[in-house]
KOLLO-64770 format. One record per atom (N, C-alpha, C): atom name; residue in three letters; residue number from 1; x, y, z. Coordinates in steps of 0.02 Angstrom, whole numbers. Each point is the difference from the previous one (the first is absolute). Layout:
<nodes>
    a     r     k       c1       c2       c3
   CA   ALA   NUM        X        Y        Z
...
</nodes>
This chain:
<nodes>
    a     r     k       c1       c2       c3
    N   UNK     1     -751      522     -495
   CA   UNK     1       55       21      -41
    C   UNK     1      -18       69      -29
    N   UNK     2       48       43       10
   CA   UNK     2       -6       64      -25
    C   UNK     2       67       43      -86
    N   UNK     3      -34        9      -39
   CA   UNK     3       33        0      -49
    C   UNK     3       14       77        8
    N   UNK     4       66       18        3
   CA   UNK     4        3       84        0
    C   UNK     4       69        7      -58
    N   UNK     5        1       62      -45
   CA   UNK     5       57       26      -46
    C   UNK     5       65       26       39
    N   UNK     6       40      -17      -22
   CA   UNK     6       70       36       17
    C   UNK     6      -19       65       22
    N   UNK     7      -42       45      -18
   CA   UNK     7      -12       68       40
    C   UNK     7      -29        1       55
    N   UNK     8      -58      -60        8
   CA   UNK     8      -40        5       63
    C   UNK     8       52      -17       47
    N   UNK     9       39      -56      -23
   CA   UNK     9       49      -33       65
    C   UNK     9       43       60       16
    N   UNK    10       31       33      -41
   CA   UNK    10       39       65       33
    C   UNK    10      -37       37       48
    N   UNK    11      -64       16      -34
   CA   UNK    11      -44       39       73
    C   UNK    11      -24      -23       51
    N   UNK    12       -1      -89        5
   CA   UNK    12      -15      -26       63
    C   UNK    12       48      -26       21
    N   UNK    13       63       11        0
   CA   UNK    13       67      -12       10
    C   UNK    13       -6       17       64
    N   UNK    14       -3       56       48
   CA   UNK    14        8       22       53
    C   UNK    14      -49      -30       31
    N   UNK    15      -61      -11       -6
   CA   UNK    15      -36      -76       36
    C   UNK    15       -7      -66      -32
    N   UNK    16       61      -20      -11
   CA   UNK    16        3      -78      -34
    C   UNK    16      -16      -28       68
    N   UNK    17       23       10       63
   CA   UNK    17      -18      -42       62
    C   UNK    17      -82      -11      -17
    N   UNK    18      -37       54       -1
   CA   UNK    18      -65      -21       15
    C   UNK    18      -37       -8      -47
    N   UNK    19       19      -12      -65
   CA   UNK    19      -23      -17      -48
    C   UNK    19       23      -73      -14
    N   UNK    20       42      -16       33
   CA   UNK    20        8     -101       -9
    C   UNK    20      -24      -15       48
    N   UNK    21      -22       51       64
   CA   UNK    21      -59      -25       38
    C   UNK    21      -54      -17      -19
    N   UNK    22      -21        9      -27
   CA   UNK    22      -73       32      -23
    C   UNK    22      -23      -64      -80
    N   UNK    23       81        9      -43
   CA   UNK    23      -22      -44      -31
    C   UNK    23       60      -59       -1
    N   UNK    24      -25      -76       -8
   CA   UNK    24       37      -36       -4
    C   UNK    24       66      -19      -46
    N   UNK    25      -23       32      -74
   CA   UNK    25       25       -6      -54
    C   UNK    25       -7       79      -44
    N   UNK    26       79        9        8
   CA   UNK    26      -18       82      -77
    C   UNK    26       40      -35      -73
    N   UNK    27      -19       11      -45
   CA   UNK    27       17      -10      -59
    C   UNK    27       28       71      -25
    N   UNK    28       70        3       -8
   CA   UNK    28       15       84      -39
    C   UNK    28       10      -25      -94
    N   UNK    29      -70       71      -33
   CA   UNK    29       20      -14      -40
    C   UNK    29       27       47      -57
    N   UNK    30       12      -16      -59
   CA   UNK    30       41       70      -45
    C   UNK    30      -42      -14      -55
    N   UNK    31      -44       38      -29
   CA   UNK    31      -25       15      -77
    C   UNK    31      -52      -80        5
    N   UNK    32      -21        1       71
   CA   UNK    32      -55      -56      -10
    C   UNK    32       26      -72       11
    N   UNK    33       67       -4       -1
   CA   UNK    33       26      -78       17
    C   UNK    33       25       10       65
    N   UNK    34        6      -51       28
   CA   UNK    34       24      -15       55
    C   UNK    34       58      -28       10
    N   UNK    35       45       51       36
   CA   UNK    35       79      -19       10
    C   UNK    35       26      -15       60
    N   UNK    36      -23       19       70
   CA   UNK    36        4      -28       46
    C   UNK    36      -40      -13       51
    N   UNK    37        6      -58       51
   CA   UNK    37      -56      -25       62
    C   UNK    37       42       16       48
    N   UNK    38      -64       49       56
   CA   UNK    38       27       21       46
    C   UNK    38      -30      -76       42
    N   UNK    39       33       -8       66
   CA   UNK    39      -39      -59       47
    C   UNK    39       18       15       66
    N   UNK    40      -41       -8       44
   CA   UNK    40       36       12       71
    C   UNK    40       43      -41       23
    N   UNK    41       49       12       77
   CA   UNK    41       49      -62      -18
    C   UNK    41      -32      -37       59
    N   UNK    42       11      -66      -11
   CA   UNK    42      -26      -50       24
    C   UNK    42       28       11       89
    N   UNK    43      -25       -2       44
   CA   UNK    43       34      -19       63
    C   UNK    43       52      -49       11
    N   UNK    44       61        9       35
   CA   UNK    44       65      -50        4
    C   UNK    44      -34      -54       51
    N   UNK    45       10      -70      -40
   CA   UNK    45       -1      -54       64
    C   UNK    45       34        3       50
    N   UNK    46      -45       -3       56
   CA   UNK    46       40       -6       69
    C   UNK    46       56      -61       10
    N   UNK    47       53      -33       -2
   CA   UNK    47       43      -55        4
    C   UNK    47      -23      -29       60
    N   UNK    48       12      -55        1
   CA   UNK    48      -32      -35       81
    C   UNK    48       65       -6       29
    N   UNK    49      -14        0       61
   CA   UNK    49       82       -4       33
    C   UNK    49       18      -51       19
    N   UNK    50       58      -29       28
   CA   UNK    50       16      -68       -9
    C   UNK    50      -50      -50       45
    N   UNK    51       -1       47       66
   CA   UNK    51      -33      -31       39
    C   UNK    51      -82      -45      -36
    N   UNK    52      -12       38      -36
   CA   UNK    52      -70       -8      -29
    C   UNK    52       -2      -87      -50
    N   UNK    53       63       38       -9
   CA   UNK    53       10      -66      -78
    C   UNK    53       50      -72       33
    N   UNK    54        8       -8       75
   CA   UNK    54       31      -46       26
    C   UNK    54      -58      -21       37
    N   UNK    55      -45       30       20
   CA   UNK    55      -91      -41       14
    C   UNK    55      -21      -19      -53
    N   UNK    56       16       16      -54
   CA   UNK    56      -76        3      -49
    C   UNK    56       66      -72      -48
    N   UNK    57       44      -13       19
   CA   UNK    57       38      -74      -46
    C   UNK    57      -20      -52       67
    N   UNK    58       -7      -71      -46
   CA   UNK    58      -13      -48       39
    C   UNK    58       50      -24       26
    N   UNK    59       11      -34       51
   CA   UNK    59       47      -35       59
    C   UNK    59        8      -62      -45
    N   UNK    60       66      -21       26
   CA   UNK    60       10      -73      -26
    C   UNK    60       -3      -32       55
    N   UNK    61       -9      -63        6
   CA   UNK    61      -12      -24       41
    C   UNK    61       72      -32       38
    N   UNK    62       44      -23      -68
   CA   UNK    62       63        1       52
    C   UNK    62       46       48      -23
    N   UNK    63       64        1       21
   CA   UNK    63       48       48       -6
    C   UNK    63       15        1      -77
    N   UNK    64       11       47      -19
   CA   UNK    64       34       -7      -55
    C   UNK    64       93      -24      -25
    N   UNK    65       16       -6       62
   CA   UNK    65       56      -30        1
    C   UNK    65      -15      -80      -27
    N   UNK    66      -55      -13       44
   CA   UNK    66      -13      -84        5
    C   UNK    66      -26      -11      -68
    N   UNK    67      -21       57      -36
   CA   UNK    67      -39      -18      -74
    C   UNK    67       53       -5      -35
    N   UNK    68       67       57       -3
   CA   UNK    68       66       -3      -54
    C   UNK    68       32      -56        7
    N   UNK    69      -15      -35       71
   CA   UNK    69       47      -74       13
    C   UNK    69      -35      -55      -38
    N   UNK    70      -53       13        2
   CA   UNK    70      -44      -64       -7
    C   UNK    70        3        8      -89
    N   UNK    71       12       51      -33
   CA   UNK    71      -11        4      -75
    C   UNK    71       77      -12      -14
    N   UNK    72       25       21       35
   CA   UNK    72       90      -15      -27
    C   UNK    72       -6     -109       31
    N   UNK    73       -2      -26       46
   CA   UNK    73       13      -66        5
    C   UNK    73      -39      -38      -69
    N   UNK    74      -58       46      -17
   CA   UNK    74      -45      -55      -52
    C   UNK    74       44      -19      -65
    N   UNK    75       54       65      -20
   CA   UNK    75       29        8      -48
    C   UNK    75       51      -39       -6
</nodes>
């Protein structure tokens, strides 16, 4: 974590890229307190595609037709 003043951040403004490289966390602060957290942004989850998520659910063993019949006759 790097603590820099409202002036430093103006002058490293033009390399903010490689300065949130470099550090994980900037703290900007004014007269010694701290008013805002810089953070890098997290990478977007990749979504799985359907195909992925119709392997990865379990099979029923019978139809699901035969399951809505069989729960509707019990009733």
């Amino acid at each position: 974590m790097k603590k820099l003043s409202i002036r430093e951040v103006r002058k490293e403004l033009a390399q903010l890229d490689e300065l949130m490289s470099r550090e994980s966390e900037v703290v900007v602060t004014r007269r010694g307190q701290p008013i805002a957290r810089l953070l890098p942004l997290r990478s977007a989850k990749r979504m799985p595609s359907h195909a992925e998520l119709r392997t990865s659910m379990p099979r029923l063993k019978k139809s699901s037709a035969k399951h809505v019949r069989a729960e509707r006759n019990e009733r």
